[in-house]
N, C-alpha and C positions, 0 to 999 in steps of 0.2 A: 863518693856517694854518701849521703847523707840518710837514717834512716830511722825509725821511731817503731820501737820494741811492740807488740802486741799480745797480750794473753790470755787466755782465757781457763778456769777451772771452773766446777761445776756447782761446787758448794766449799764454803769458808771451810771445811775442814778440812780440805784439801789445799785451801789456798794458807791454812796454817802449819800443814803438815809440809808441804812441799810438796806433795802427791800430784805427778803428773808437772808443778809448776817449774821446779828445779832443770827437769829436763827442757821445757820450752826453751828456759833464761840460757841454759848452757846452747842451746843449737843456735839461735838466736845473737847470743854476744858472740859466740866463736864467727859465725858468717860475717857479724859486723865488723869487726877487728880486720879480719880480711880483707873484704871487699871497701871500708869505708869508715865512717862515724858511726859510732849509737848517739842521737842528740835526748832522746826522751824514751820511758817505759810507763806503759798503764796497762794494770793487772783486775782482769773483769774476770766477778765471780757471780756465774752468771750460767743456767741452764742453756744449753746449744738449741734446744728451740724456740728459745722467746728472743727476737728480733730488736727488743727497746733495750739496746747497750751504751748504758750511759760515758762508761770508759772507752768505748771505742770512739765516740762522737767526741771524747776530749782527744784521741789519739789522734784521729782525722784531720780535727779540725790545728791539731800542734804538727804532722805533716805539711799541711797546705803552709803554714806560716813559716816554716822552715825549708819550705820547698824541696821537703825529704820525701820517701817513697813509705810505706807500712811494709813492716815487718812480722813475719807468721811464720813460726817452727813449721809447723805442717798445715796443709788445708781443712786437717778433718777438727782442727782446734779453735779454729777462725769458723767455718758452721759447715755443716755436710748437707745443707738445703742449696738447690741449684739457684732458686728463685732470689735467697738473700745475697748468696755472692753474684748474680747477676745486677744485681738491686746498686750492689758496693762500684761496680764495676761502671755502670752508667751513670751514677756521680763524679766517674772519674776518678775514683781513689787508685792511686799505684799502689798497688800490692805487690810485694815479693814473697816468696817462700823458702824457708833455706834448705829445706829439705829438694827444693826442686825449682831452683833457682834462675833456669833457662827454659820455666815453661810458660808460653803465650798463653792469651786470654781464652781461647780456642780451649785449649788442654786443661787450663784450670775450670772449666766448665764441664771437661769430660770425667776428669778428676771429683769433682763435685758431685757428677754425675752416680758413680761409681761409689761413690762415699756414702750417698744417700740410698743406692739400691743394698748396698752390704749392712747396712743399719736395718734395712726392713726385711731383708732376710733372718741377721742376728735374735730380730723381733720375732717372728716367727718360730724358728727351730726353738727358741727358747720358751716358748708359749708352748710347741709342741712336748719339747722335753719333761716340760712341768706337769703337761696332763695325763703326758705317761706313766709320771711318777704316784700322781695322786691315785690313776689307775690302778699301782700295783701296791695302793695305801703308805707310801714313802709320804714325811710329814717333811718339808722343808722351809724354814724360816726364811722373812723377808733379810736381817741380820745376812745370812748365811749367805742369801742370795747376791745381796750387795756387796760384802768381801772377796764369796769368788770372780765377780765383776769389777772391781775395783785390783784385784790382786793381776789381773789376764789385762787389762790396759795400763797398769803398771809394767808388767813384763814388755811389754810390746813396746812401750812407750822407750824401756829401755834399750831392745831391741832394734829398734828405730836406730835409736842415737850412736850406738855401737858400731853401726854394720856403715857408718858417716868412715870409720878409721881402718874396715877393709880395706885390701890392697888389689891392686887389677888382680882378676883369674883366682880370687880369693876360691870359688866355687869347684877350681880344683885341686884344693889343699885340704890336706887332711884335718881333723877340728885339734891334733895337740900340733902342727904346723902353725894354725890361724892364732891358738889358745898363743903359742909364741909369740906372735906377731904382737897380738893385742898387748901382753906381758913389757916387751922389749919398746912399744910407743908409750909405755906408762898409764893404760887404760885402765881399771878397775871394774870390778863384777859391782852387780847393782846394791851388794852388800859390803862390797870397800876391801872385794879379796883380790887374791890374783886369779886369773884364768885358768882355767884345766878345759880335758877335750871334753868333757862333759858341761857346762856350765857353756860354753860353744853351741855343742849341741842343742841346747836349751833356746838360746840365740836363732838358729836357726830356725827352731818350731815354732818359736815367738812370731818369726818374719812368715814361717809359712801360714798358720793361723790368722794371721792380719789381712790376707789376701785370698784363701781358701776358699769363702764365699762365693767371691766376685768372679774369680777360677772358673769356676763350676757353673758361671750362670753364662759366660764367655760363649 
């Protein structure tokens, strides 16, 4: 199977830094490698809700000619609007996801679904959190606000990629059992150390935070 790499970051400092893009390239080649070819990679830096992607429209149109499939680390990197990934869909773009790699068009739409309602919750509590804070005269910088936002979708992101190298029934192993496991495949912590049951643990809050929203609105 033939397949053509897809990325997206939100702003060139991230697309300089690696933030967020490193992890894409890593779930993305390792799936390719797998399952088939990488023939091509185009990296869009580019806000998730503006629709005019000029590197996707190269990536598209470098699938169709190769008569490969599009390739996406996760859905929520590709857009968390239902309406754009239906949009991609009824062009006929094949899309794959390699975080989720056997799921129909049906499911990528619920996914999408679920992507887009956990964003406008995200929205909210954080609106609320802020008016609380002004409420109790707490002064917080836009700086400050964007690091810890940038720092909790780094985690996750790594979170993500990690929990690819669990093993069945990892959920009932203890975190310095897993913290081995991860150690003994040659995985590394998001800072290039080894594993403890804490830095696990970490792991785990990561993956429960990413979904806690969505949890709760269920």
């Amino acid at each position: 199977m033939k397949y053509v790499g897809y990325y997206r970051v939100s702003t060139k400092k991230q697309a300089r830094s690696g933030l967020g893009l490193d992890a894409q390239q890593q779930m993305v080649r390792q799936f390719a490698a797998t399952h088939g070819s990488l023939v091509a990679e185009f990296v869009e830096v580019e806000s998730g809700k503006n629709d005019r992607r000029i590197e996707l429209a190269k990536a598209i149109n470098a699938a169709k000619k190769a008569g490969a499939s599009l390739l996406i680390a996760r859905l929520d990197r590709f857009s968390r609007r239902v309406s754009f990934i239906a949009t991609m869909m009824e062009k006929g773009v094949q899309l794959v996801v390699a975080e989720m790699p056997h799921a129909t068009d049906f499911q990528l739409h619920i996914f999408a679904a679920l992507a887009q309602e956990e964003r406008r919750v995200i929205s909210e509590r954080t609106k609320a959190a802020l008016a609380q804070a002004k409420r109790r005269g707490q002064l917080l910088g836009k700086n400050g606000r964007s690091l810890a936002a940038a720092n909790k979708a780094k985690a996750i992101d790594f979170a993500r990629l990690a929990s690819m190298s669990f093993p069945d029934g990892w959920q009932a192993m203890s975190h310095s059992a897993l913290a081995r496991h991860l150690n003994h495949a040659g995985i590394k912590t998001v800072n290039g150390h080894r594993f403890h049951a804490q830095s696990v643990k970490n792991i785990k809050a990561a993956l429960r935070s990413a979904f806690s929203d969505v949890n709760r609105l269920a």
